[in-house]
Every structure is written in structure tokens, then in C-alpha cells.
C-alpha angles and dihedrals in degrees: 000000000000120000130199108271088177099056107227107247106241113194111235088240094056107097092053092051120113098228115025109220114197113198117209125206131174121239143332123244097211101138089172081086104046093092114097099234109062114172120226096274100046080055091060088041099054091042083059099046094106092036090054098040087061098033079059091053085044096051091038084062087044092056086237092101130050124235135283135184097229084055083071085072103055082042090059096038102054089043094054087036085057095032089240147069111267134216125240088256097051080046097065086040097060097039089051088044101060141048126240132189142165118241102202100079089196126093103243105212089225144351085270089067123096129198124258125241092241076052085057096043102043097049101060091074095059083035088056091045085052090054091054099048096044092032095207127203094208136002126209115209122212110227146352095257089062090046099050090044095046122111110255093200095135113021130143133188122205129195113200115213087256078064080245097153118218132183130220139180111224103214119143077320148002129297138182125213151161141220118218131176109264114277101234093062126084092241076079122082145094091316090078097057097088088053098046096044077050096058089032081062103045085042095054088041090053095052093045088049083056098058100034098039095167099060089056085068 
């Protein structure tokens, strides 16, 4: 069984959140750890790639971090993901209230590279045992090619009486999800908030169904 070689970063107002959002993305182009003998440290590096890359962006909207272009991503995202433009501030909040991890549990050697279909395979094992450990109540994925290459092992497609469709993952339980263009292309933009404040409801409505069952009859 695979395990996550990349942690998931996990915001330290996560666990408190009402509804626990875990973001997606695809693969880390981190070629410093291609080379087959990695030293202890490389190792913990390596293990923290994903935390440090958020906790940048994080210290960047806190003024304690200088600019970089990638940055520009996790900025759009969580202002499409919300429907405005957020402060610095909001910013920070969101980033320290959700979960992201990269699926793709091998280094890529540059942002040319694509992932394999065996790098596809081999990583939804460590990406169930995540799941597990963060149960989600929706997950946002980054990006039509992950989600095209991605093992459909256990999805599941649901139609509502109002013929509103909605996807699940069905891990040691259901749940819901939505796949969304990458944030840094330009396929992704204000157009898409209607869509993603669509899937937020039916998730949170899903969730509430599950504790009240009785007021989903």
C-alpha cells in the first residue's frame, strides 16, 4: 500500500470547521527529490513540500513572505471558491480553515512533465488513507487532466429529483465532490461561481440529510 510521501497540509482551523473542504490539486514539480538517494532531511523536506508551499501563500497575505507568481493561483481560487475578492485578511481565514493535498504522490522534474498513468495508479491508495484521516465533506479537484487520469475505482454518480447531477467517492463513506478547471487557467474565473456555491449546497445538504435522517424523508 502506498503511502503520502507529500503530507496534506491541514489548516489549524480545520477541525473546528463546519464543513471540512478538502482542495485537490494534481502534482508537485519538485525535481530536488527525483534522485534515488535522498538523506534524512531531504526526506522531511520532501514530507513538508505541500505544508510549506501554503503556509508561503499564508505568510505572503500576512506581509512576512515576498511574492510569487504561483501564489496568484491559491489568491484566485479562494476568491472564486467564496464569489468575491477577498482581503488579505479573509485570505489567511480561508487558507487556515481547509485541507489541501496533491494527489500525485510522485516528484514531477518541471512544470512540462505529466504524470504517468502507474503515477496515477499508485498514488489513490495513499490519497484513500488521506481521506480517512481528514474526512472531508467535499472535495474540490484542480483541473480536468486529474481528473481524466484519475482511478475511478470507486465513483459514483447521483441524479436529484430536480435532474441536478452530483458526484461522490465512495471511500469508507460518501463523499461528494466537484471537478472544477485549474485555477491558474483562464477556464477558471468568476463564471464558475454559480456552479461551485451549487455543489458547496448539495454537499452541506448531504451532510445535514446524514445526521438528521429523518428530515431527508
Amino acid at each position: 500500500m502506498t503511502k503520502s510521501i507529500f503530507k496534506p497540509y491541514v489548516g489549524p482551523n480545520y477541525s473546528n470547521s463546519d464543513f471540512k473542504l478538502l482542495v485537490l490539486g494534481e502534482s508537485h514539480y519538485a525535481p530536488q527529490f527525483l534522485t534515488q538517494n535522498l538523506t534524512q532531511n531531504q526526506i522531511i523536506e520532501r514530507f513538508e513540500f505541500t505544508n510549506d508551499i501554503v503556509k508561503k501563500h499564508i505568510s505572503y497575505k500576512q506581509i512576512k513572505y515576498p511574492f510569487e507568481r504561483w501564489m496568484n493561483t491559491f489568491t484566485k481560487f479562494a476568491n472564486v471558491y467564496l464569489g468575491r475578492t477577498l482581503s488579505k485578511i479573509e485570505q489567511v481565514n480561508f487558507w487556515e480553515s481547509v485541507s489541501f493535498y496533491n494527489f500525485i504522490q510522485t516528484p514531477m522534474a518541471n512544470n512540462r512533465t505529466s504524470p504517468s498513468h502507474d503515477d496515477f495508479r499508485n498514488s489513490y491508495d495513499a490519497f484513500k488513507q488521506v481521506c480517512h484521516s481528514l474526512n472531508p465533506d467535499f472535495i474540490l479537484f484542480w483541473g480536468n487532466r486529474l481528473w481524466n487520469n484519475f482511478p475511478r475505482n470507486d465513483y459514483q454518480l447521483t441524479t436529484h429529483g430536480d435532474l441536478r447531477k452530483q458526484n461522490f467517492l465512495s471511500l469508507d463513506r460518501m463523499i461528494p465532490f466537484l471537478v472544477t478547471p485549474h485555477p491558474s487557467s483562464s477556464y477558471f474565473n468568476y463564471n464558475n461561481i454559480e456552479s461551485i456555491a451549487e455543489h458547496v449546497t448539495m454537499a452541506k445538504d448531504f451532510k445535514a440529510n446524514k445526521q438528521n435522517p429523518a428530515q431527508a424523508r
